[in-house]
C-alpha positions as CSV (number, residue, x, y, z in Angstrom):
1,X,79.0,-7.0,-103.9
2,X,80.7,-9.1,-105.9
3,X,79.2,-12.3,-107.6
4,X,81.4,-15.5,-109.2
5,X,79.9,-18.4,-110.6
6,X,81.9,-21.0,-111.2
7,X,81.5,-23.9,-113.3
8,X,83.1,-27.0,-112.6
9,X,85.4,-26.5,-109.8
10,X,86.7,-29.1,-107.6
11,X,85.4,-28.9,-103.9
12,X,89.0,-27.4,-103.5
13,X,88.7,-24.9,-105.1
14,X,84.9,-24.0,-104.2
15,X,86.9,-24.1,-100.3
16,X,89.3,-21.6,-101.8
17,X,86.6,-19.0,-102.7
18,X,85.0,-19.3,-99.5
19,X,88.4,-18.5,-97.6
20,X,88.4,-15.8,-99.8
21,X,85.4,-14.4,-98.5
22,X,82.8,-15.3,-101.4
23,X,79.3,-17.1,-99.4
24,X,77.5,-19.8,-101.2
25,X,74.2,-18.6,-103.1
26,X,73.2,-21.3,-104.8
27,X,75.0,-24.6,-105.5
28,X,73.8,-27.0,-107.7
29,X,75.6,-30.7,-108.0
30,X,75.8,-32.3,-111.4
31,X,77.4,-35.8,-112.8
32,X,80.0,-36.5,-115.4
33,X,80.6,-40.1,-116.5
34,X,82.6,-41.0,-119.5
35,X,80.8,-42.3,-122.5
36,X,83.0,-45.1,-124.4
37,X,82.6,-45.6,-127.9
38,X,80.4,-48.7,-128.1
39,X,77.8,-46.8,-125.9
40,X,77.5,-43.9,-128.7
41,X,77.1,-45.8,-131.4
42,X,74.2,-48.5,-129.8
43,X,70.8,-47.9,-130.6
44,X,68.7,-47.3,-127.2
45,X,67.2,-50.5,-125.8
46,X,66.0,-52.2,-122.6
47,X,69.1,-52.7,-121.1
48,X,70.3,-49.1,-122.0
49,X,66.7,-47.7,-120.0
50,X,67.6,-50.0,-117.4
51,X,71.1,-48.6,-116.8
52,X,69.5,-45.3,-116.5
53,X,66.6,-45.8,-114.1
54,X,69.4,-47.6,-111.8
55,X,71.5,-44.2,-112.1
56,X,68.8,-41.8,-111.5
57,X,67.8,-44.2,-108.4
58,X,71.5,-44.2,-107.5
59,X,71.3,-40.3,-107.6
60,X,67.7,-40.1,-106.0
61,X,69.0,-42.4,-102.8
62,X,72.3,-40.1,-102.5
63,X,70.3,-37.0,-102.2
64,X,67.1,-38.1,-100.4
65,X,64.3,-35.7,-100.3
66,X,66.3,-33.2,-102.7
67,X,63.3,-32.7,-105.7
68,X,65.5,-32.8,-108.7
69,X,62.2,-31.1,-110.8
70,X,61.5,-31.0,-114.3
71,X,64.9,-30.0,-116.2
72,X,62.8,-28.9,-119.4
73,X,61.0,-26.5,-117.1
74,X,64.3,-25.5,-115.2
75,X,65.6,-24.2,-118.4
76,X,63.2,-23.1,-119.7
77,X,62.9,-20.7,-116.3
78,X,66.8,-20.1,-116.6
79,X,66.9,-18.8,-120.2
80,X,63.5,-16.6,-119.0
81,X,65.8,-15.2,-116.1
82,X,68.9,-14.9,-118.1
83,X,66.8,-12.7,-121.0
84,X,65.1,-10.9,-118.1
85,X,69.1,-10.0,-116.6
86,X,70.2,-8.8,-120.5
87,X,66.9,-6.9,-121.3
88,X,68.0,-4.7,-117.8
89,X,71.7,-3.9,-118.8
């Protein structure tokens, strides 16, 4: 068996490794949005938490009853995996 992860890919080329023969184990969607310069440098205020509750509703109403968890604990489960994979090789 052989396993790929990838990182990143367009949906075009996550097509292409499936007409290659690879089968989806797990897929996981993330976000990128571009950060101008004005947002880095502004302290966090209301408007800022505002912006953000909107997104993750945004997120939460694209992907209805998808639990997106607790992403401390999701690492934190991840790196305990990860170690667990490197302790057996």
């Amino acid at each position: 068996m052989l396993e790929l992860e990838a990182w990143g890919d367009t949906p075009e080329n996550l097509a292409l490794y499936r007409e290659l023969g690879f089968q989806t184990v797990r897929e996981e969607i993330s976000y990128r949005r571009e950060v101008r310069d004005e947002e880095q440098r502004q302290p966090l205020n209301r408007e800022a938490v505002d912006r953000l509750l909107e997104t993750r509703e945004a997120i939460l109403r694209a992907h209805p009853g998808q639990d997106v968890g607790d992403s401390a604990e999701i690492l934190h489960e991840l790196r305990e995996e990860r170690t667990r994979e490197l302790e057996e090789r």
